[in-house]
Steps between C-alpha positions, in 0.01 A plus 500: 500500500734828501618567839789737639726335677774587780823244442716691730505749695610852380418795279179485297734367260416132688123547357448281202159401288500138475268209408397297803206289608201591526431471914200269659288602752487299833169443686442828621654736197398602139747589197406871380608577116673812631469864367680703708750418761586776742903591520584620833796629690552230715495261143804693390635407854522151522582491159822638618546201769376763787305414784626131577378506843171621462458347146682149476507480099680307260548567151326360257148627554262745331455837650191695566265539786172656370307412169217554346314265235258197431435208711575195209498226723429377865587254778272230566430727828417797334152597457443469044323899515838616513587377123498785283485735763741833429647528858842650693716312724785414690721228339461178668883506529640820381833285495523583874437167715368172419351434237566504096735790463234663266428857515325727333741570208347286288241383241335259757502535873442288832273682736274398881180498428422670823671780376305581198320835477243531167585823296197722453394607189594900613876367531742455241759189540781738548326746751374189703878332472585862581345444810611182597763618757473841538108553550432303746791586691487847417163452676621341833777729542285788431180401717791426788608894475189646581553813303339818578376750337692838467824263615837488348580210325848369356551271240794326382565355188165680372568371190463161533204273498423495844578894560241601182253363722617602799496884375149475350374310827606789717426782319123321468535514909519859470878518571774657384806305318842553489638274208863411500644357166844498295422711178276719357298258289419303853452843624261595248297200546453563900393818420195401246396285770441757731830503723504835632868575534762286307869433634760340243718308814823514294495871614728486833298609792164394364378345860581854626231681258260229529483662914502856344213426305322300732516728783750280698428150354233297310231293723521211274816388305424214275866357390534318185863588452684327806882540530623798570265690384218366702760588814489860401091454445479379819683827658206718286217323713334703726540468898229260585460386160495191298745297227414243359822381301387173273694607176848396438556687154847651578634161592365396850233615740599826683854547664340747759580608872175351637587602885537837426195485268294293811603811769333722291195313566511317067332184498731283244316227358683259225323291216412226702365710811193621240424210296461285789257175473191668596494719144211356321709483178182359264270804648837758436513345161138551401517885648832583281320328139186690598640821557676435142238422323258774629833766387550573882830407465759479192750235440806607363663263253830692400606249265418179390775282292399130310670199662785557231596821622538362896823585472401877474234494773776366746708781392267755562411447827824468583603819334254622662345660167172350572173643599199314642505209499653295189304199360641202281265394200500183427164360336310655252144695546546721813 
């Protein structure tokens, strides 16, 4: 099977289509013939030999987290209904931990068989794959905010996957969104999803006219950006108001003076304070497909590249050129 493969770690340079074998499922997983494999931010990361600590990973493996394609063949564990099936998944390995370093760059993937979740027929492979991540934890970061209506919310890194949803789930709630972006085509795309206000945060001072506009601060801050810029988000909450930093898109989660956020009365929560164990993440799944498929909700694919061009899709994310989310298309009917 074609497969991309990381050798070493560095620039997206290090990404090479090979020939390797075809993987075998264990007791408990199925191979999927994959269509679409999602490329995230973090994939570009550890590509670059990032994250060591967190992440113990050792080159060679196959990237790729999310995918989206046929169940071929099953574990002698795994119920037989599933063959043929068109599901999405996490990658049994996702060339983090044990396991066969196989991820979901590639023709044929490993994946748990608890983790499968059936595609309905109202989904397309790439909005479902689309959803993999950033639906369902779109969902649990949203449902955590409690946002009300006639509220001001801010959103960083609007542009992205999770931050398209984020805008269209609050302005459904009735509130009003401040989306902060670099460049006018991100800009552009906040504000056809119903952001009321749109900040471009290369503009010094931005945090500053996020509180004029807000009327002293937003209630809600939703931070996909981290770094820096999630520090300066954090000084445009409201007193008495909530962040909820689980982004890391400038680099690292948000460099932010969190004391003198706290005496103001802002609750700062981190990725890991909202998607705690009690998130029912099959139920948060279901809602995020369903919402999809009934148009409640749009899925923005920015760009989608075939597993020869990985190269590309690293570099846009990187360059940060890319909208949505960005998709990898490896099989053939999608």
């Amino acid at each position: 099977m074609r497969a991309v493969q990381v050798k070493e770690f560095g620039g997206p340079e290090v990404l090479e289509v090979l020939e390797l074998p075809a993987p075998q499922p264990g007791s408990s997983e199925v191979v999927v013939d994959v269509e679409v494999a999602d490329v995230m931010f973090l994939d570009t990361r550890l590509r670059s030999g990032w994250g060591q600590d967190y992440f113990p990973l050792s080159p060679p493996y196959v990237p790729g987290g999310a995918i989206g394609g046929v169940v071929s063949a099953i574990g002698a564990g795994v119920d037989p209904a599933w063959l043929g099936k068109r599901v999405v998944t996490q990658t049994a390995a996702s060339g983090i931990g044990g396991g066969l370093p196989i991820g979901g760059y590639a023709e044929k993937s490993l994946a748990k068989a608890a983790t499968l979740t059936e595609i309905p027929s109202g989904l397309t492979t790439q909005q479902a794959v689309g959803l993999a991540h950033d639906g369902r934890t779109a969902l649990a970061v949203f449902d955590r905010a409690a946002v009300q209506p006639g509220s001001w919310v801010l959103i960083t890194a609007a542009a992205g996957g999770l931050g398209t949803l984020l805008i269209q789930l609050s302005v459904a709630a009735g509130a009003h969104v401040v989306a902060a972006a670099r460049g006018t085509e991100k800009l552009a795309l906040a504000t056809r999803l119903g952001a009321d206000e749109v900040i471009d945060y290369s503009d010094g001072g931005w945090e500053a006219r996020v509180r004029r506009i807000t009327g002293g601060g937003a209630a809600v801050v939703f931070d996909g950006a981290g770094g820096e810029i999630g520090g300066a988000a954090l000084t445009a909450a409201a007193d008495k108001g909530l962040f909820l930093g689980y982004g890391s898109a400038a680099g690292d989660f948000a460099h932010g003076d969190t004391d003198a956020a706290m005496t103001r009365g802002v609750t700062v929560l981190g990725l890991f304070d909202i998607v705690g164990k009690d998130v029912d993440w099959v139920g948060i799944t279901d809602r995020a497909q369903s919402a999809v498929a009934e148009g409640a909700l749009e899925v923005v694919i920015g760009q989608t590249f075939p597993i020869d061009q990985v190269r590309q899709a690293h570099a846009a994310i990187e360059n940060r050129t890319a909208l949505g989310r960005t998709l990898l298309t490896v099989g053939a009917s999608l």
